[in-house]
VOGU-3710 file (C-alpha; in Angstrom, 3 decimals, decimal comma):
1> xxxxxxxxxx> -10,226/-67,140/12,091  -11,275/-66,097/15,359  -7,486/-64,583/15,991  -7,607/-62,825/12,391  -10,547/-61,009/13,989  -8,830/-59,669/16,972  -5,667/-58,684/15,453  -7,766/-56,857/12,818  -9,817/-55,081/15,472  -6,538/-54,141/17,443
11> xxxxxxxxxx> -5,150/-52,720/14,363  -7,929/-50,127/13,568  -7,716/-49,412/17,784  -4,810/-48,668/17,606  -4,659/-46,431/13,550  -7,508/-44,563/15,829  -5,113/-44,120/18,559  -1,931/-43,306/15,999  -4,863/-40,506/14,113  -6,046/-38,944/17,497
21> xxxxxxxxxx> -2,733/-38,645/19,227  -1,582/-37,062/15,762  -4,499/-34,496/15,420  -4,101/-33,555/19,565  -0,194/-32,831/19,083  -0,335/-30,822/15,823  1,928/-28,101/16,537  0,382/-25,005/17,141  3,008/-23,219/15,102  0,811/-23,093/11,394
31> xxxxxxxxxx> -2,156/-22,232/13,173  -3,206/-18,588/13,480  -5,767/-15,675/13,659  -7,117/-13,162/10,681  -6,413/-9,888/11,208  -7,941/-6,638/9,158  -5,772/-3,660/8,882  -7,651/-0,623/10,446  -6,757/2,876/9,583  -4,291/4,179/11,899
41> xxxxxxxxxx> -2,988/0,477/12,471  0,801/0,153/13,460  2,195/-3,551/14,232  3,430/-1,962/17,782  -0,166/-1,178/18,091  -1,383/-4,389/16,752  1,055/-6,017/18,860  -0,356/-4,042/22,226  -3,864/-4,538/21,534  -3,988/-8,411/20,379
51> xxxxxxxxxx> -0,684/-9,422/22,332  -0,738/-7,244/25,667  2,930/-6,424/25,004  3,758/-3,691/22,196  7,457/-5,287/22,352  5,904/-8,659/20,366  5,706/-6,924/17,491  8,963/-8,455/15,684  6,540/-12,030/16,048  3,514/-10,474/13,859
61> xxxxxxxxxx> 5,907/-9,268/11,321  8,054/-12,626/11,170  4,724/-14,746/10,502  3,847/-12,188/7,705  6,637/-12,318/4,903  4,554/-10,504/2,498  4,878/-7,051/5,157  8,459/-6,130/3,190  8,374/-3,214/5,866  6,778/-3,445/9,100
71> xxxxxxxxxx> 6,293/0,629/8,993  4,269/-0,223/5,909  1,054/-2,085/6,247  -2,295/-0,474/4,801  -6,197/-0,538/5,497  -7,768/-3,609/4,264  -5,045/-5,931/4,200  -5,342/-9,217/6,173  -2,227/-10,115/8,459  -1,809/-13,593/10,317
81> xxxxxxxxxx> -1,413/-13,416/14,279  0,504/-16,566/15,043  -1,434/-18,497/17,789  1,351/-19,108/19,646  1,677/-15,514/20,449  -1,511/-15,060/21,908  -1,637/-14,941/25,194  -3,104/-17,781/27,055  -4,530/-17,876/31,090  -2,660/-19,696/32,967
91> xxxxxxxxxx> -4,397/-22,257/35,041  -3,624/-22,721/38,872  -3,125/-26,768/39,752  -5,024/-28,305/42,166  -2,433/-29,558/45,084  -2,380/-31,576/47,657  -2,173/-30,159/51,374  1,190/-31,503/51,754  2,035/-29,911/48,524  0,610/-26,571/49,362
101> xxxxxxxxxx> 2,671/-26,427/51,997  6,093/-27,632/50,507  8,148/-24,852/49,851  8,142/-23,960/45,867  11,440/-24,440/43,771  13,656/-21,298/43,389  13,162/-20,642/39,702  15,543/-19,802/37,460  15,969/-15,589/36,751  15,164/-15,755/33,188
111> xxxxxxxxxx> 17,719/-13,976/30,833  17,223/-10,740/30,006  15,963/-9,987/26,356  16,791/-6,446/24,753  13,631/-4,990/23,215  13,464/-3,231/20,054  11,155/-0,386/19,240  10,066/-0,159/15,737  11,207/2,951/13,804  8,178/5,014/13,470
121> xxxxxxxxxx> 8,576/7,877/10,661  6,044/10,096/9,473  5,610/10,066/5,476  5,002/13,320/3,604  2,420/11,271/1,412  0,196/8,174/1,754  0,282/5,445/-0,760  -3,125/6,320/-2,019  -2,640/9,981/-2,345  0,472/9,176/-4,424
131> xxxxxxxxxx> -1,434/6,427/-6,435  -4,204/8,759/-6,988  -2,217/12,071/-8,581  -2,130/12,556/-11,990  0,871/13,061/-13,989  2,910/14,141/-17,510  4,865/12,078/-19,596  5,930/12,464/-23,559  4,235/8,512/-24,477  2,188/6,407/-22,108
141> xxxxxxxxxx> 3,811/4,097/-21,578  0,582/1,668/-22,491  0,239/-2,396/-20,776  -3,317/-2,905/-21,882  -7,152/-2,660/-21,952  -9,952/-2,635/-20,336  -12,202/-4,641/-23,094  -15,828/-5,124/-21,435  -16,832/-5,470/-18,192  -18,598/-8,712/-16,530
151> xxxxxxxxxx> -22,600/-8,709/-17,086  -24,747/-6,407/-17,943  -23,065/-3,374/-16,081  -21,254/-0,535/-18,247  -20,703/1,638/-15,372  -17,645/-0,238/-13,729  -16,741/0,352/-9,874  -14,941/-0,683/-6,896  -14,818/-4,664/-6,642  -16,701/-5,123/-10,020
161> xxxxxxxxxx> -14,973/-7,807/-12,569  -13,830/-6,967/-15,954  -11,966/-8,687/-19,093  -8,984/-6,893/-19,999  -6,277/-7,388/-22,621  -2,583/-7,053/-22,345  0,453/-6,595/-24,201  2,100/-9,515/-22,664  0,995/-12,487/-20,910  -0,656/-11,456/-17,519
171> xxxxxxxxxx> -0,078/-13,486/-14,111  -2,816/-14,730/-11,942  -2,434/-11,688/-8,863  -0,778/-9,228/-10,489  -1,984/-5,420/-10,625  -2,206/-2,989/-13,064  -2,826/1,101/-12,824  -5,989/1,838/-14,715  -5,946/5,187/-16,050  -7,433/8,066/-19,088
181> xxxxxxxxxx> -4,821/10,062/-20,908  -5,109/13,517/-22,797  -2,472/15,590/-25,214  -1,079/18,665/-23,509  0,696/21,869/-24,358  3,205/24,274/-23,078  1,015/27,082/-21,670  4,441/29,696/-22,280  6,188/27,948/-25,461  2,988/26,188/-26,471
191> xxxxxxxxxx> 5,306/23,082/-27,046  3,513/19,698/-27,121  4,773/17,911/-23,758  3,044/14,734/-24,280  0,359/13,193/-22,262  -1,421/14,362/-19,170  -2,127/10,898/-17,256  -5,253/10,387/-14,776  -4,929/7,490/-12,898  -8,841/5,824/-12,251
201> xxxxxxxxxx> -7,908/2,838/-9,984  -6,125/-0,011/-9,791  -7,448/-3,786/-10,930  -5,722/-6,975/-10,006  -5,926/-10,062/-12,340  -7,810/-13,055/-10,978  -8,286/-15,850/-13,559  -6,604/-16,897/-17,047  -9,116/-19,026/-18,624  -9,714/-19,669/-22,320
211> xxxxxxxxxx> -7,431/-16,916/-23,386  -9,588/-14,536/-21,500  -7,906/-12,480/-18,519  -10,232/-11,402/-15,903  -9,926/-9,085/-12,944  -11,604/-7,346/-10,034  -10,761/-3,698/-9,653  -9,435/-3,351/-6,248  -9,066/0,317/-6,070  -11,511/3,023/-7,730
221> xxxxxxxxxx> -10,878/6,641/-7,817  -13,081/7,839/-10,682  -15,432/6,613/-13,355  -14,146/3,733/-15,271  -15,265/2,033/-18,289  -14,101/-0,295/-21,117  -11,539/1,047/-23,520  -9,615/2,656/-20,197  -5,889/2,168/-21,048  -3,692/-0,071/-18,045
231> xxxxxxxxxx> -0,335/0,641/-17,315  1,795/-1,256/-15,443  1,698/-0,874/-11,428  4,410/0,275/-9,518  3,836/0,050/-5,672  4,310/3,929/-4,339  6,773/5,229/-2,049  6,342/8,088/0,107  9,528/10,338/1,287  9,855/10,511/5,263
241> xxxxxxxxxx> 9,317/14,313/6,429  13,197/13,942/7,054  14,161/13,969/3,963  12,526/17,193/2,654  14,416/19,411/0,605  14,038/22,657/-0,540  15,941/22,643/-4,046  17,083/25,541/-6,538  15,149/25,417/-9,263  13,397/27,975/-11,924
251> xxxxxxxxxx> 10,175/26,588/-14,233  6,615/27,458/-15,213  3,187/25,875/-13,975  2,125/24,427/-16,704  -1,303/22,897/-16,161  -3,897/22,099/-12,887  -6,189/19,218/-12,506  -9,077/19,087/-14,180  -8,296/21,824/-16,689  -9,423/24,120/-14,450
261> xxxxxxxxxx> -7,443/27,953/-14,962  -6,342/28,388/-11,546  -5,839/27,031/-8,421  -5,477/27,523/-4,690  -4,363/25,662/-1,499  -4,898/21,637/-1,470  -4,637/21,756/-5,437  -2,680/19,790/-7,877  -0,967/21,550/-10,364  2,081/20,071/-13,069
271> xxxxxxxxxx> 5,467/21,950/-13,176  7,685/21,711/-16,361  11,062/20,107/-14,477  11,369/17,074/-13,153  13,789/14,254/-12,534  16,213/15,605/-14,877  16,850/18,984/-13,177  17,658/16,918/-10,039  13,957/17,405/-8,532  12,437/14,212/-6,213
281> xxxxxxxxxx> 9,209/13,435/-4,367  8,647/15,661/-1,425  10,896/18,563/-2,420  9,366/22,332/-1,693  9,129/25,240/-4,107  7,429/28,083/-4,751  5,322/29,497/-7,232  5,665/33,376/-8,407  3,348/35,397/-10,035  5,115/39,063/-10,987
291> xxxxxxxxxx> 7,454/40,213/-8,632  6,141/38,170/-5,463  5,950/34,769/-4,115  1,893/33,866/-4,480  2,509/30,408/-3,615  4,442/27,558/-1,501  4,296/23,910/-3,066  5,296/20,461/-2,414  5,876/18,026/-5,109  4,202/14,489/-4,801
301> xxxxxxxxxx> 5,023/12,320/-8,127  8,054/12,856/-10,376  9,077/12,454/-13,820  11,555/12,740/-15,865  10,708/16,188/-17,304  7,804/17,475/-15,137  6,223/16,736/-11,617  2,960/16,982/-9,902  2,480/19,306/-6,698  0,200/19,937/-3,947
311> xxxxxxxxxx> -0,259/23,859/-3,048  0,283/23,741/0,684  -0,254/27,039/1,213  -1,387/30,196/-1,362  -1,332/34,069/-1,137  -3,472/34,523/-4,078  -4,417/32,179/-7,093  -2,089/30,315/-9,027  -2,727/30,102/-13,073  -0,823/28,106/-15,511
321> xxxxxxxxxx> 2,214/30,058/-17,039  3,283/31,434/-13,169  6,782/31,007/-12,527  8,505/28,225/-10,469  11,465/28,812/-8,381  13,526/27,524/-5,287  11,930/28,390/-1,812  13,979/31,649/-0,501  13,596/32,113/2,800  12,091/35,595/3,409
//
């Protein structure tokens, strides 16, 4: 009995033994720290800052496989720093006087390793300035519903919950474009052109339960509320300033934000071509109103038949009905 006891108690020193030895030698590889995108964050800066060396930035991106482009990483968005990146203080040994005075090994030159410097471009637009501008199109292309906020609250805003209904079955994480959508004419022809689209944030679906689909709205830009129409979200992407063209193209203004009757530099305004007479995000025109140019303009969201446009710079006041043609140089 007595030797039952002491095997027994070996056992469990030596499963404590087995569990220590196992939790001490865990490999440091899965373990990592939280990082918060900052505005004006780059992973070479990231890299510099947390790392000491800007040239570490290729080991940021590799422990981050949802950054699809390492030029490409927003405010807000949590990236891992793998610990075994960090840089750690070395510690001096404590030698003996006979080894203090032995002469050291040679060490080995360590190979050289090529460094890479990330391709930095400059993008005409930022994802939310793109995400934010309104556009045209003949049908909306509808996904859903808002159908009543969570609680008491009709007024719905960044990071509130809400119940929504969609056409199809909706995926736990996925995102949707919440928008408002009003009939609009030709302001020359007074043909209908469809639907002017205002896009009011963006909600991303966090629980299927019951047949109910509930989300937190991740993004607001304007007032929202239930009955808001979703559409499904398509992540923006901004031209680089390199690939700005300056196409040949004649149309009208048709519309600006808001309703309003005219416009001048910094506003949006909708032009009557789009993807179909070869136009693409980024391209410059110009706007003409009689004889002169009154207006240079820089288009931020395409369609297929019309685009949206930011007045970079103005002259005098642009109205709906002013022509749109290629930039000539003057």
């Amino acid at each position: 009995m007595r030797k039952s006891l002491l095997l027994f108690a070996a056992a469990l020193i030596m499963a404590s033994s087995t569990s220590l030895y196992a939790q001490k030698s865990a490999s440091p590889e899965f373990e990592y720290r939280e990082y918060t995108i900052k505005k004006g964050d780059t992973l070479w800066g990231i890299s510099e800052r947390e790392l000491k060396d800007n040239f570490q930035w290729p080991l940021i991106w590799k422990a981050n496989p949802g950054v699809k482009n390492p030029d490409r990483i927003y405010p807000g968005e949590k990236i891992k720093i793998p610990a075994s990146a960090l840089k750690q203080k070395e510690v001096a040994p404590v030698l003996t006087p006979e080894e203090s005075q032995a002469q050291p090994p040679a060490r080995p030159k360590a190979p050289e390793i090529e460094k890479i410097t990330p391709v930095r471009e400059e993008y005409v637009f930022s994802r939310s300035d793109i995400l934010r501008a309104p556009f045209i199109v003949k049908e909306v292309p509808e996904a859903g519903v808002i159908t009543a906020p969570v609680g008491q609250r009709e007024l719905i805003t960044n990071q509130d919950d809400v119940y929504i209904s969609t056409k199809r079955p909706a995926n736990a994480g996925e995102k949707f474009l919440i928008v408002s959508a009003g009939r609009i004419k030709h302001p020359v022809t007074g043909q209908e052109l469809g639907f002017l689209v205002q896009p009011l944030g963006v909600l991303q679906v966090t629980e299927l339960k019951n047949g109910l689909v509930r989300s937190t709205v991740i993004a607001a830009y304007h007032r929202i509320a239930r009955g808001n129409v979703l559409l499904n979200y398509v992540e923006p992407e901004s031209p680089a300033t390199n690939e700005v063209r300056k196409p040949d193209v004649n149309g009208y203004v048709i519309a600006i934000q808001h309703e309003r009757l005219l416009a001048a530099q910094s506003d949006l305004i909708f032009i009557d071509k789009g993807r179909d007479a070869g136009l693409r995000p980024g391209d410059i025109l110009a706007t003409i109103k009689g004889p002169d140019r009154n207006a240079v303009i820089q288009l931020i969201r395409v369609e297929n038949s019309s685009s949206t446009a930011v007045i970079l710079k103005s002259n005098t006041q642009v109205n709906p009905g002013d022509a749109v043609t290629g930039l000539k140089e003057e």
